[in-house]
N, CA and C atoms as a LAMMPS dump frame, in Angstrom:
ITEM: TIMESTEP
0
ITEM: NUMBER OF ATOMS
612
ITEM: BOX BOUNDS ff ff ff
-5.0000000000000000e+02 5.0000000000000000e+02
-5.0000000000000000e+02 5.0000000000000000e+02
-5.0000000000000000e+02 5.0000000000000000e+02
ITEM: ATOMS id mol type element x y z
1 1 1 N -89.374 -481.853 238.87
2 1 2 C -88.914 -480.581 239.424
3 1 3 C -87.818 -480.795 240.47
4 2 1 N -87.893 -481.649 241.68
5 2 2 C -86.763 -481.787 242.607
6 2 3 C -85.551 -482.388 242.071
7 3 1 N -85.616 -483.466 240.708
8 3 2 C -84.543 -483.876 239.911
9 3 3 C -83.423 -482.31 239.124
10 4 1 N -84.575 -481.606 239.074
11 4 2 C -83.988 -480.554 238.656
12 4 3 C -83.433 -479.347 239.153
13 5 1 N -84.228 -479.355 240.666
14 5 2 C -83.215 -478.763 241.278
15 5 3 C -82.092 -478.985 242.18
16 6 1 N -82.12 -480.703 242.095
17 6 2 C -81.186 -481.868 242.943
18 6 3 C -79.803 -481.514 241.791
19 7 1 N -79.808 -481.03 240.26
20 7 2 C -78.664 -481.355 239.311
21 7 3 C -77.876 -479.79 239.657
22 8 1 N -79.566 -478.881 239.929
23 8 2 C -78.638 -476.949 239.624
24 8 3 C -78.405 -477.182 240.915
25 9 1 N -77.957 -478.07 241.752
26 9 2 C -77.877 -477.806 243.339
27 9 3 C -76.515 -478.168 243.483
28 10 1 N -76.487 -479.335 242.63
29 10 2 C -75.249 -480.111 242.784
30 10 3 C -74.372 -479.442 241.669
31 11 1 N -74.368 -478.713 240.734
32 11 2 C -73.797 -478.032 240.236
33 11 3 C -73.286 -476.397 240.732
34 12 1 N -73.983 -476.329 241.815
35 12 2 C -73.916 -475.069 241.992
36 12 3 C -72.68 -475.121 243.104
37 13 1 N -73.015 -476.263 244.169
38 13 2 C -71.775 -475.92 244.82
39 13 3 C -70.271 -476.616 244.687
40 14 1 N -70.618 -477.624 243.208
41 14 2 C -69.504 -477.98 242.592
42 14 3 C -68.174 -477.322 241.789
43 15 1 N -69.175 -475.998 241.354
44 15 2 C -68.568 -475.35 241.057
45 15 3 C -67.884 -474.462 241.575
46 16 1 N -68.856 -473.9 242.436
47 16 2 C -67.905 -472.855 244.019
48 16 3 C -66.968 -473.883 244.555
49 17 1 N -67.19 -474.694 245.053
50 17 2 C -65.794 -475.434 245.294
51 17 3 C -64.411 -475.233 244.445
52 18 1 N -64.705 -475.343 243.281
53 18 2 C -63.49 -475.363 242.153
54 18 3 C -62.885 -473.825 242.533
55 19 1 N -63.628 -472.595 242.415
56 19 2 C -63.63 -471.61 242.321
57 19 3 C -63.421 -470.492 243.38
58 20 1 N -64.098 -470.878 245
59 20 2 C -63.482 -470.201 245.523
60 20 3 C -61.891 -470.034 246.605
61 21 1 N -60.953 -471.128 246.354
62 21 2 C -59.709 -471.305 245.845
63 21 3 C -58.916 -470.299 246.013
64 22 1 N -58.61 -469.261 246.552
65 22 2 C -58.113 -468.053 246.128
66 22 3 C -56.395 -468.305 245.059
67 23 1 N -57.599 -468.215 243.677
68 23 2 C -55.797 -468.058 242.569
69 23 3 C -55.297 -466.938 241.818
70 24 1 N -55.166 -466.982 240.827
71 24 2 C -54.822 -465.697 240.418
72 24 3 C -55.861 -464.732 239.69
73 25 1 N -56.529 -465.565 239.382
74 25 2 C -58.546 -464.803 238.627
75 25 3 C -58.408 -464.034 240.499
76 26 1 N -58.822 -464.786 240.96
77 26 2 C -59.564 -464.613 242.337
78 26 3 C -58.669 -463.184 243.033
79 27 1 N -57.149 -463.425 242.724
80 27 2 C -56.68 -462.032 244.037
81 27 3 C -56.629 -461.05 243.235
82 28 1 N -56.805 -460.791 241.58
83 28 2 C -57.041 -459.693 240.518
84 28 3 C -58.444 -459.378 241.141
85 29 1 N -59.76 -459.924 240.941
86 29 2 C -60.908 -459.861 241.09
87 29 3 C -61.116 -459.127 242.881
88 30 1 N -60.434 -459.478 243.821
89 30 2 C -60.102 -459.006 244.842
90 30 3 C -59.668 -457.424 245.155
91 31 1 N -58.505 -457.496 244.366
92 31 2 C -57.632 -456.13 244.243
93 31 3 C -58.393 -455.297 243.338
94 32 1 N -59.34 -455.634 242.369
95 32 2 C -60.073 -454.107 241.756
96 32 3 C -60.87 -454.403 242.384
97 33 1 N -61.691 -455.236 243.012
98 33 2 C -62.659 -454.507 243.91
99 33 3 C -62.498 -453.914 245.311
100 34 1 N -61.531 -454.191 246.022
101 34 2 C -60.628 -453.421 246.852
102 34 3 C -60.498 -451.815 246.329
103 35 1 N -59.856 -451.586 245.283
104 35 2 C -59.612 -450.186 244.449
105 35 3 C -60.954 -449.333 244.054
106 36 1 N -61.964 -450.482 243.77
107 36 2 C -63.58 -449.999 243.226
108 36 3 C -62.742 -449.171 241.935
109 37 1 N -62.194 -450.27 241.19
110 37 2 C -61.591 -450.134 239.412
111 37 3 C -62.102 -450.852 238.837
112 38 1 N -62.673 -450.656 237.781
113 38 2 C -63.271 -451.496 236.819
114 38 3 C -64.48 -452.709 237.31
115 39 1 N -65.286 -452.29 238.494
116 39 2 C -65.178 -454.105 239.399
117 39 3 C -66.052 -454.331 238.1
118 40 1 N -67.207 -453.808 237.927
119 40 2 C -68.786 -454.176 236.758
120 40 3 C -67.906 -455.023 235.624
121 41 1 N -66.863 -454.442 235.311
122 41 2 C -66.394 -454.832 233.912
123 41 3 C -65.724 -456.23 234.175
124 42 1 N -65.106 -456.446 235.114
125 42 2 C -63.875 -457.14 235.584
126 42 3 C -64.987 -458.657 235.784
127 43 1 N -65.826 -458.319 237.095
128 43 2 C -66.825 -459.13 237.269
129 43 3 C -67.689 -459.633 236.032
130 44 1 N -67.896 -459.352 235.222
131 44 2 C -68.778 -459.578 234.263
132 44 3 C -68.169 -460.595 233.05
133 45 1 N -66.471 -460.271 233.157
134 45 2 C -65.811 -460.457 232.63
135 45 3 C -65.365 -461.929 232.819
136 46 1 N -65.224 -462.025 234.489
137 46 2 C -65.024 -463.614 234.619
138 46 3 C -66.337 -464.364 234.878
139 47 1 N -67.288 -464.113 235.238
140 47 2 C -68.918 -464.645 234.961
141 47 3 C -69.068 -465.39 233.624
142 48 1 N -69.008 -464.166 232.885
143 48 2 C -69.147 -464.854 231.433
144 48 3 C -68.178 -465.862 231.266
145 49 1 N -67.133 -465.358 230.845
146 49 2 C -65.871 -466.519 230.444
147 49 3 C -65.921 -467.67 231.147
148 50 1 N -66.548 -467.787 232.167
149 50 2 C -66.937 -469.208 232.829
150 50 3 C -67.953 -469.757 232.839
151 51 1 N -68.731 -469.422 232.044
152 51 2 C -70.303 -469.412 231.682
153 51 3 C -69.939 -469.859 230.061
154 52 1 N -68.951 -469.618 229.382
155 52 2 C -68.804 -470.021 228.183
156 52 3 C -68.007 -471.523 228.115
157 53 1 N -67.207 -471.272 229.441
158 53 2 C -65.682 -472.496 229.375
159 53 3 C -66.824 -473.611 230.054
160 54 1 N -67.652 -473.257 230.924
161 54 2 C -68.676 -474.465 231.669
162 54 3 C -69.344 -475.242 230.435
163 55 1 N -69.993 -474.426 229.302
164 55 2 C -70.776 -474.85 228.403
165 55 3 C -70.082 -476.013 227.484
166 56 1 N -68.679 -474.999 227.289
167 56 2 C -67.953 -475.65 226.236
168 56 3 C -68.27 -477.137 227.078
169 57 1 N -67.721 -477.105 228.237
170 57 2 C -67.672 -478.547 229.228
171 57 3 C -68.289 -479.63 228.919
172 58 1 N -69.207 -479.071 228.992
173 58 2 C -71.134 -479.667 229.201
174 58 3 C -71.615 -480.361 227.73
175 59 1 N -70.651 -479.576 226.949
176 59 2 C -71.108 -480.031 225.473
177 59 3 C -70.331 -480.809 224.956
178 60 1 N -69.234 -481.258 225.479
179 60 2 C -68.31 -482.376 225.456
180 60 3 C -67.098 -481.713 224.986
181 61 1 N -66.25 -480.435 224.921
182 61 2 C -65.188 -480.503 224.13
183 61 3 C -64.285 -480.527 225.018
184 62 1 N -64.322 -481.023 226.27
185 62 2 C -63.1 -481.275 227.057
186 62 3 C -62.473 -482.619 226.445
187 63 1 N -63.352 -483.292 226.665
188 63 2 C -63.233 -485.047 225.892
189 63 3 C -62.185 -484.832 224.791
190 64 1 N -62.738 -484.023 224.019
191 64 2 C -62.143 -483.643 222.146
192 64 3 C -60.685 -483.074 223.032
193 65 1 N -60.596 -482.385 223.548
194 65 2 C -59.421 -481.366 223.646
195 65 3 C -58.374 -481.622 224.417
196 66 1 N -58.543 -483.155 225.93
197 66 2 C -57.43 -484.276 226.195
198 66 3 C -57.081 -484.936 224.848
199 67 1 N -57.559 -484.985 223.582
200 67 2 C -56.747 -485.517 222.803
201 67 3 C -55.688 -485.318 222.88
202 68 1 N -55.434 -483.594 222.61
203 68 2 C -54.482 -482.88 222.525
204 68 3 C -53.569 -482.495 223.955
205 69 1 N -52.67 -482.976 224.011
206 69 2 C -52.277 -482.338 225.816
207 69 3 C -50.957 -481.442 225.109
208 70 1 N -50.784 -481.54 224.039
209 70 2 C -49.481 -480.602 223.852
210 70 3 C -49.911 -479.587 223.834
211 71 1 N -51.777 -479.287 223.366
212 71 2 C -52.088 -477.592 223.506
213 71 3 C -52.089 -477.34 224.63
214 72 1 N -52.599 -477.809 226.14
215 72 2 C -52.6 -477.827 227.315
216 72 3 C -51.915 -476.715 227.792
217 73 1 N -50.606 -478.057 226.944
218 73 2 C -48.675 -477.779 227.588
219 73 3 C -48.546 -476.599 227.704
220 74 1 N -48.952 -476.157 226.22
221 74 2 C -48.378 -474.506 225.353
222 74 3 C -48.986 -473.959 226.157
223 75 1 N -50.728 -473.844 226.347
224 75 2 C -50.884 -472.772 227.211
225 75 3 C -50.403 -472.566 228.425
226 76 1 N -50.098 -473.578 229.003
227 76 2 C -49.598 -473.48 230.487
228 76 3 C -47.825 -472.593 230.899
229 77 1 N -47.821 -472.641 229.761
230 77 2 C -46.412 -472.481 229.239
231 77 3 C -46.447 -470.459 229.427
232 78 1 N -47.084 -470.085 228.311
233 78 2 C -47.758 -468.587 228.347
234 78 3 C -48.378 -468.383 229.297
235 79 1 N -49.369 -469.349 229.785
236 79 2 C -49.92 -468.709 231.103
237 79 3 C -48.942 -468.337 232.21
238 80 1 N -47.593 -468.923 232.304
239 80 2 C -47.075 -469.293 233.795
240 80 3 C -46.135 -467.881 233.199
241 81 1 N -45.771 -467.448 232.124
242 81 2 C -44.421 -466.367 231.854
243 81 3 C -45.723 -465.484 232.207
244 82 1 N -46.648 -465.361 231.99
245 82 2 C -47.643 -463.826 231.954
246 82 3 C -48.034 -463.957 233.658
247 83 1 N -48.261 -464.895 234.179
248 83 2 C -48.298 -464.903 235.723
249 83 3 C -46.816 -464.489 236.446
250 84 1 N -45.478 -464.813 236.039
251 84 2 C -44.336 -464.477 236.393
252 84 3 C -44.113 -462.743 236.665
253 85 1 N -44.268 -462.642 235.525
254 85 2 C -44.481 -460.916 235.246
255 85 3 C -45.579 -460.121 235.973
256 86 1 N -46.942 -460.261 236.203
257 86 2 C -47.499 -459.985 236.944
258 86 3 C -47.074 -459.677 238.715
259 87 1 N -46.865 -461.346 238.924
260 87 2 C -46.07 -461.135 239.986
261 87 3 C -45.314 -460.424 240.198
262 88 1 N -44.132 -460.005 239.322
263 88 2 C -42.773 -459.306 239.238
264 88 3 C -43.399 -458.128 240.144
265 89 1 N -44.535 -457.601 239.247
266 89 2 C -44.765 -455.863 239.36
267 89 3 C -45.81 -455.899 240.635
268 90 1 N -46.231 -456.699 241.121
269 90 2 C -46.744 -456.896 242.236
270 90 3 C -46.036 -456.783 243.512
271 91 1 N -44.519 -457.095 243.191
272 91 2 C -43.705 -457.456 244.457
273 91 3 C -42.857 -456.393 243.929
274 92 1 N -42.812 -455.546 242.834
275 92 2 C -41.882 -454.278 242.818
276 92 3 C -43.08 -453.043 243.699
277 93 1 N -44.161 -453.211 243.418
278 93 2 C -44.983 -452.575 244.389
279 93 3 C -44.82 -452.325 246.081
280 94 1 N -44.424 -453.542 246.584
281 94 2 C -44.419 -454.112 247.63
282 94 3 C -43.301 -453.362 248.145
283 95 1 N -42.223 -453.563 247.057
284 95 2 C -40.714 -452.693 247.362
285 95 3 C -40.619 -451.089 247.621
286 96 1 N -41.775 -450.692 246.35
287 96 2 C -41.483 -449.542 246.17
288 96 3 C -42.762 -448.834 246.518
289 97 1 N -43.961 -448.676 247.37
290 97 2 C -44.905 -448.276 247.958
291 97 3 C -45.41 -447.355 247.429
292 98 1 N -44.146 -446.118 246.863
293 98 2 C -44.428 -444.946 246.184
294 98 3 C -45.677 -445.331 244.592
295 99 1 N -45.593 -446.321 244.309
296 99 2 C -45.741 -446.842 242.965
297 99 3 C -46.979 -447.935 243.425
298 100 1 N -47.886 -448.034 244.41
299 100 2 C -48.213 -448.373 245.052
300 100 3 C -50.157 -447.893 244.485
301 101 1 N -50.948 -448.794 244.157
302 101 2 C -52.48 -448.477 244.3
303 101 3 C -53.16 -447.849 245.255
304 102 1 N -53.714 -446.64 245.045
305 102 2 C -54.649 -445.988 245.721
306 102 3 C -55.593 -446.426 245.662
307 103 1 N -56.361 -446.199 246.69
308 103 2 C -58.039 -447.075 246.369
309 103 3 C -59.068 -445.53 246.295
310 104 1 N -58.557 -444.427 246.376
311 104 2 C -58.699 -443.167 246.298
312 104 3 C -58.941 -442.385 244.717
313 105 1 N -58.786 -443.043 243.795
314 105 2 C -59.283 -442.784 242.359
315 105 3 C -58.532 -443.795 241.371
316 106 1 N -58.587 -443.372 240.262
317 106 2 C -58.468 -444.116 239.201
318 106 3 C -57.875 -443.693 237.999
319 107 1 N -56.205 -444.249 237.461
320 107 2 C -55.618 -443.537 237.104
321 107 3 C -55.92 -443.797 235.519
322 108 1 N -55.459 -442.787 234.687
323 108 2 C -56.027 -442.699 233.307
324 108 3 C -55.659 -444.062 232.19
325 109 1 N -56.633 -444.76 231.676
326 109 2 C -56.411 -445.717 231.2
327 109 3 C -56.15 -447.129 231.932
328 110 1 N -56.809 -446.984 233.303
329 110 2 C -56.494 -448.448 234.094
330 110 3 C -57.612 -449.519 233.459
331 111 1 N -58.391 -448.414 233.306
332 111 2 C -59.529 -449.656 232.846
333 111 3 C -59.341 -450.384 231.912
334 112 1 N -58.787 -449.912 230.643
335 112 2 C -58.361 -450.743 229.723
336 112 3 C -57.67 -451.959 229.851
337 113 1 N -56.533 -451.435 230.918
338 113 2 C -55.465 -452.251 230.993
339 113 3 C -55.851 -453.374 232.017
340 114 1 N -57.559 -452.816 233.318
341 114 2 C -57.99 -454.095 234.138
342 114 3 C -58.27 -455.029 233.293
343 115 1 N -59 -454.759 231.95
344 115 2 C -59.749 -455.619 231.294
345 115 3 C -59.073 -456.693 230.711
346 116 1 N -57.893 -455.602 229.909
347 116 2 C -56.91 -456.834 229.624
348 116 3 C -56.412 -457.478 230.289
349 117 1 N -55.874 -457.388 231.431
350 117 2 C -55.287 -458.076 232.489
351 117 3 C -56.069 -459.482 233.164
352 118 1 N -57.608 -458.808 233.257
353 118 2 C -58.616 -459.541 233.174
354 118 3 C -59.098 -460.882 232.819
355 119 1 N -58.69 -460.174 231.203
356 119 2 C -58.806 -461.458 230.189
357 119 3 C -58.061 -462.028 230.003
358 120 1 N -56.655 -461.962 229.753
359 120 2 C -55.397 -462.806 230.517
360 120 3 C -55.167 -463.655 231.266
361 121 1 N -56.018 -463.198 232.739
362 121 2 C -55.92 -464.355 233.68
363 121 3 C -56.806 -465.65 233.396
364 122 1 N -57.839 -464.755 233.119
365 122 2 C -58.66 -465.67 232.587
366 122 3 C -58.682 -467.078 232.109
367 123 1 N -58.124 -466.689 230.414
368 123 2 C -57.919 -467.522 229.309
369 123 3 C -56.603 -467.924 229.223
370 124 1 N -55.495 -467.548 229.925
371 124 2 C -54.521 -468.361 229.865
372 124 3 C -53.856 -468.591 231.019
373 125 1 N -55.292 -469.378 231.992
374 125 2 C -54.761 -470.09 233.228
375 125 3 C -55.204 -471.375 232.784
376 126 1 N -54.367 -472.066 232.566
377 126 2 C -54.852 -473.447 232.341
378 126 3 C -55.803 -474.583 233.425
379 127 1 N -55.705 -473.935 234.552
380 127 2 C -56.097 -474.119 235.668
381 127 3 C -57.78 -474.014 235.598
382 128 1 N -58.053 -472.611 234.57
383 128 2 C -59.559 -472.644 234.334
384 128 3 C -60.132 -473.423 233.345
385 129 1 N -59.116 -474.252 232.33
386 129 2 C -59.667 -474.952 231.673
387 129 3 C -59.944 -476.23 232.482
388 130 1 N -59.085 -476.551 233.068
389 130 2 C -58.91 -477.762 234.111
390 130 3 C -60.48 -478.024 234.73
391 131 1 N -60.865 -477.019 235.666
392 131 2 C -61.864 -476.852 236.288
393 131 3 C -63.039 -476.879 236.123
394 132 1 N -63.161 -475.827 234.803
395 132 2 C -64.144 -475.504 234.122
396 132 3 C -64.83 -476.269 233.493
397 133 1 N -64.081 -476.75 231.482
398 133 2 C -63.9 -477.527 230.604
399 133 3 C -64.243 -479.195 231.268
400 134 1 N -62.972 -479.355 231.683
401 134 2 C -62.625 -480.708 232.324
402 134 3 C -63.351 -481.588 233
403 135 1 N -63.131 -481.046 234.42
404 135 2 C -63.577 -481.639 235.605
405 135 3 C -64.791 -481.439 235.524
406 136 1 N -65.586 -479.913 235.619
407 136 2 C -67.031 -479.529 235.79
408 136 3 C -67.889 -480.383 234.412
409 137 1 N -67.357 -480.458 233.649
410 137 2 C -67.22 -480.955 231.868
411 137 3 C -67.862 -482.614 232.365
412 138 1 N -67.032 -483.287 233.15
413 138 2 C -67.236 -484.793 233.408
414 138 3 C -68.137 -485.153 234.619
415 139 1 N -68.559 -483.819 235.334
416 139 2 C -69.381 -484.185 236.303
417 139 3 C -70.868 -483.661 235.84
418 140 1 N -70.882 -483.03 234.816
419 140 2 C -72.342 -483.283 234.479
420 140 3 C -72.35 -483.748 233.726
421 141 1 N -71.858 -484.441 232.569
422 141 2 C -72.449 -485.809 231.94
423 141 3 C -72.904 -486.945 232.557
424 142 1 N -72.012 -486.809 234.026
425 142 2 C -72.569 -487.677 234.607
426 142 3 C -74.608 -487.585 235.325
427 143 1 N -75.194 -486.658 234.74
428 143 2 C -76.299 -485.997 234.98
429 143 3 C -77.222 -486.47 234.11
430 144 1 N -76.772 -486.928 233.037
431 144 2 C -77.274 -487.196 231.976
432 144 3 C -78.405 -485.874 231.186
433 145 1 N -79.306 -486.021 230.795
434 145 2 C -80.409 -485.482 230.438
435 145 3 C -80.143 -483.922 231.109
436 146 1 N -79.845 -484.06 232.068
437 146 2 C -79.946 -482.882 233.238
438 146 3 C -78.501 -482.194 233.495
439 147 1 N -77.86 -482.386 232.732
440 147 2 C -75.982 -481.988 232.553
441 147 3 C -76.319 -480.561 232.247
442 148 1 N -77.511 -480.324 231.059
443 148 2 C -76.873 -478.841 231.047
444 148 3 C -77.591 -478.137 232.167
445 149 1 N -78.719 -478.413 233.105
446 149 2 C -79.199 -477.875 234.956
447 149 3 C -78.125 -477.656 235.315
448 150 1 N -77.472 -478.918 235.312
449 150 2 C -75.878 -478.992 235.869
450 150 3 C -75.073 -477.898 236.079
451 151 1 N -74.926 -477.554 234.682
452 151 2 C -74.019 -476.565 233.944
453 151 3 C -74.455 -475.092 234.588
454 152 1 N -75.601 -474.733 234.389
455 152 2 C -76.373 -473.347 234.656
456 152 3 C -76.028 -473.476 236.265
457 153 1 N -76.497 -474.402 236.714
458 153 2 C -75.651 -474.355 238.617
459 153 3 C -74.031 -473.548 238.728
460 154 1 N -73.725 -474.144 237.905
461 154 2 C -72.18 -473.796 238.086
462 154 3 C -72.155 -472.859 237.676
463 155 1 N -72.933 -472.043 236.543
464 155 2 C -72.601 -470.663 235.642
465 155 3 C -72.754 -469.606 236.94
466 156 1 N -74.168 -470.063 237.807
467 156 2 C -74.812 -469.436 238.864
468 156 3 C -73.586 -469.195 240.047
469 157 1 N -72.712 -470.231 240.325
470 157 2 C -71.893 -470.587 241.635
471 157 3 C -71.056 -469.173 241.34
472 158 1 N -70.566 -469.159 239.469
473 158 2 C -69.365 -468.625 239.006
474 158 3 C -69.456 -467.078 239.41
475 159 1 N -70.715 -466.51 239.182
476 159 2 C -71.514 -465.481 239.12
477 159 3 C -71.641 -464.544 240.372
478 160 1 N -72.083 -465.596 241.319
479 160 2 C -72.485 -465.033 242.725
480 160 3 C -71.113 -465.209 243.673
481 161 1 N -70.252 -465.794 243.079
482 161 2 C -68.788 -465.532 244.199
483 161 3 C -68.176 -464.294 243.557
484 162 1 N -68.41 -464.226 242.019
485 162 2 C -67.191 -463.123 241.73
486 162 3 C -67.841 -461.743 241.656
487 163 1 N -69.474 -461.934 242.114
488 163 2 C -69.739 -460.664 242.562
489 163 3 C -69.467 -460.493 243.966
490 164 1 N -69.67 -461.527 244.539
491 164 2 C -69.337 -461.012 246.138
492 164 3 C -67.696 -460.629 246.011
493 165 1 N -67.086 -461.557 245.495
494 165 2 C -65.633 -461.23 245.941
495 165 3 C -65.437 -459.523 245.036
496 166 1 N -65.73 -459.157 243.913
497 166 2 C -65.52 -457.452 243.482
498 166 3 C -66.498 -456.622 244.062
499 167 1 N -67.652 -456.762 244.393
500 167 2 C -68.708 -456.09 245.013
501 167 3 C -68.328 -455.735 246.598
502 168 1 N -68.229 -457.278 247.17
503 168 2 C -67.967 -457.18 248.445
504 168 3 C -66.96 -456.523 249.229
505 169 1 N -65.9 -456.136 248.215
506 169 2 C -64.204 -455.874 248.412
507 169 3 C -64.763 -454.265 248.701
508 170 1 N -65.305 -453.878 248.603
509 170 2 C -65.727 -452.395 249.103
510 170 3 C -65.887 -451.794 250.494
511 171 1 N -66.193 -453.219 251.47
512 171 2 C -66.284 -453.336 252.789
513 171 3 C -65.173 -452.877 253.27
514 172 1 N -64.023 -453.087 252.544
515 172 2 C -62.941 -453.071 253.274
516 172 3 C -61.948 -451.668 252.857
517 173 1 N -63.016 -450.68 252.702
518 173 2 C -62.366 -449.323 252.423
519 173 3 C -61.667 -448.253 253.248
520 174 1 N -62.193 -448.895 254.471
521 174 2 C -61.543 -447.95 255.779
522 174 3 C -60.364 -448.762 256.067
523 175 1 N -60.163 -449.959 255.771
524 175 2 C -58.739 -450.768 255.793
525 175 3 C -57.858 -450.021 254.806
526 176 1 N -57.84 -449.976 253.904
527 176 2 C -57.046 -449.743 252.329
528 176 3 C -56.758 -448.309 252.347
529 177 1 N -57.226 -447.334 253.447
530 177 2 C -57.066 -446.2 253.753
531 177 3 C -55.13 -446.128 254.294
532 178 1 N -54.836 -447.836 254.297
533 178 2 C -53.828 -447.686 254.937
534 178 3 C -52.457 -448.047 253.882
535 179 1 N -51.658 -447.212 253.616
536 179 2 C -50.728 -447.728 252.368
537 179 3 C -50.071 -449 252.925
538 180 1 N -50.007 -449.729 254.116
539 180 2 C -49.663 -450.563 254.211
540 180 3 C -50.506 -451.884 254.383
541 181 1 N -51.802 -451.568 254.247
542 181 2 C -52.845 -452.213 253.941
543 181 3 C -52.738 -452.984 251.84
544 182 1 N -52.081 -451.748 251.592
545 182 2 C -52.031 -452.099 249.928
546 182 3 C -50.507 -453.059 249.546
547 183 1 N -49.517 -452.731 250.565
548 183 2 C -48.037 -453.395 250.501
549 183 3 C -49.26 -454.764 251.066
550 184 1 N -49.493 -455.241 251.621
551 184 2 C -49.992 -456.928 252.566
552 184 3 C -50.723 -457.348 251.294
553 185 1 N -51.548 -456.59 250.877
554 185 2 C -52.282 -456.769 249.62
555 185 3 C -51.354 -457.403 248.198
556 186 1 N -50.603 -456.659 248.201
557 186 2 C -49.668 -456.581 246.93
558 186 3 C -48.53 -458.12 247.389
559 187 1 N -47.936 -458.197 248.429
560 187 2 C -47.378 -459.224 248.761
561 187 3 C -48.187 -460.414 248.373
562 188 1 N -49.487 -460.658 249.357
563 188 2 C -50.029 -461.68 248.898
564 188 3 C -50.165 -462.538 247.373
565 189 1 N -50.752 -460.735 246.83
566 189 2 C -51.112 -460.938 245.339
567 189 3 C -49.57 -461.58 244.339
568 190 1 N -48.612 -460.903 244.804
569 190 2 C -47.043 -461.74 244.379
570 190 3 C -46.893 -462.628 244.369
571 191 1 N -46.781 -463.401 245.659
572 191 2 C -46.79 -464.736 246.73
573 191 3 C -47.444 -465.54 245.215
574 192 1 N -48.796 -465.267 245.134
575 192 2 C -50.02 -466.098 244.572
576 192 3 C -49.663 -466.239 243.223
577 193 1 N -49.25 -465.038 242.617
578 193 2 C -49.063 -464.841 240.897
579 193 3 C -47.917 -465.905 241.168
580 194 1 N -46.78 -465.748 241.903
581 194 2 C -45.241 -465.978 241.882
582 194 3 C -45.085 -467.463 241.617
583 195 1 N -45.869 -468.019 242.708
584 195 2 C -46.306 -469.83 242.833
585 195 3 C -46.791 -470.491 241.786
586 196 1 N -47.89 -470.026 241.079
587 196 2 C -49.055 -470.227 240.255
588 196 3 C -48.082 -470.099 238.476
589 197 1 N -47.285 -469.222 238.778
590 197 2 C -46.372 -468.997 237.266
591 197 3 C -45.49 -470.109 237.557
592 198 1 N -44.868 -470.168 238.577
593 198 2 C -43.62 -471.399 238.485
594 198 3 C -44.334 -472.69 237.963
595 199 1 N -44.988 -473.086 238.71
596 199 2 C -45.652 -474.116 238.6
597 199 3 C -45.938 -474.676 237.308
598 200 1 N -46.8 -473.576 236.503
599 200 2 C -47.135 -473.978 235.132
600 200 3 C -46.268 -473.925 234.415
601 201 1 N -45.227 -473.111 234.239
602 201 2 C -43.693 -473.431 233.956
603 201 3 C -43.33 -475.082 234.207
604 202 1 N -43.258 -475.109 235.371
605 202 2 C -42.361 -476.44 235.776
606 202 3 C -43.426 -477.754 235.732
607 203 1 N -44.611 -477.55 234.777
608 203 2 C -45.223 -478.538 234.615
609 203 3 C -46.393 -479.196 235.667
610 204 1 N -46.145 -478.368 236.666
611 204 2 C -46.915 -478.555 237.67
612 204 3 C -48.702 -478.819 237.916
């Protein structure tokens, strides 16, 4: 029993380490729960998908999938133009205030478009395969027997930050009351997309 909760222990804050990072999952996951848009869906959304990319880990197809680094490449490639663009409209926000998120309702069809946006960051940050797949991937084999405890630690870490971070973002509703509360917001969120796209572009 203490072997087993010595592996979900050490998995658990192995994985929050990787994860709470603030990147581009993280200031999306931020900003709808700031808005209280989509958070249930949004949250649930990166839980799982890291609950699937941990497993893949755990079950060895990171190993299988450094074969390949030219798929890596490609995704990093799409990930960094779809982070560019993001950014773009993040920092045309910033410019143009009028055009600017209310945290005051919810405009027709955002949800669709959180989800997709969502799943986007998601699956084509190469950064989450890195983390996830990879790294989290090679530190519980090193567990042996107890890799997939391992694994469920980390599913747990993935779970309980990205509810606090969309859940928790609600605290801060008497802030966001302020349209220039949403420009600091929107800058940041630029800043973060802006860096994070070059990068995977430039190989980084």
């Amino acid at each position: 029993m203490n072997h087993f909760l010595t592996a979900a222990a050490a998995g658990f804050g192995s994985g929050l380490s990787l994860i709470v990072a603030i990147g581009a999952q993280n200031a999306f996951v931020l900003r709808q729960g700031m808005r209280r848009d989509a958070v249930p869906a949004v949250v649930g959304i990166c839980a799982l998908s890291d609950a699937v990319l941990i497993a893949l880990g755990v079950g060895g197809v990171g190993a299988v999938v450094v074969a390949w680094p030219g798929a890596v490449r490609a995704v990093g490639i799409v990930g960094g133009a779809f982070l560019l663009c993001y950014g773009a409209l993040a920092a045309r926000r910033v410019l143009r205030p009028g055009d600017g998120l209310r945290a005051d309702g919810e405009a027709a069809g955002s949800r669709r478009r959180a989800v997709l946006t969502c799943l986007a960051l998601t699956w084509l940050n190469p950064h989450v395969y890195l983390d996830t797949v990879f790294l989290l991937g090679s530190l519980a084999a090193d567990r042996g027997p107890l890799r997939w405890t391992f694994g469920l630690g980390a599913a747990l870490a993935s779970l309980c930050w990205f509810a606090a971070l969309g859940f928790g973002a609600r605290l801060l509703g008497r802030l966001l009351a302020r349209p220039t509360a949403w420009r600091v917001l929107d800058g940041l969120v630029a800043l973060t997309m802006l860096v994070l796209g070059a990068a995977l572009l430039l190989g980084g």
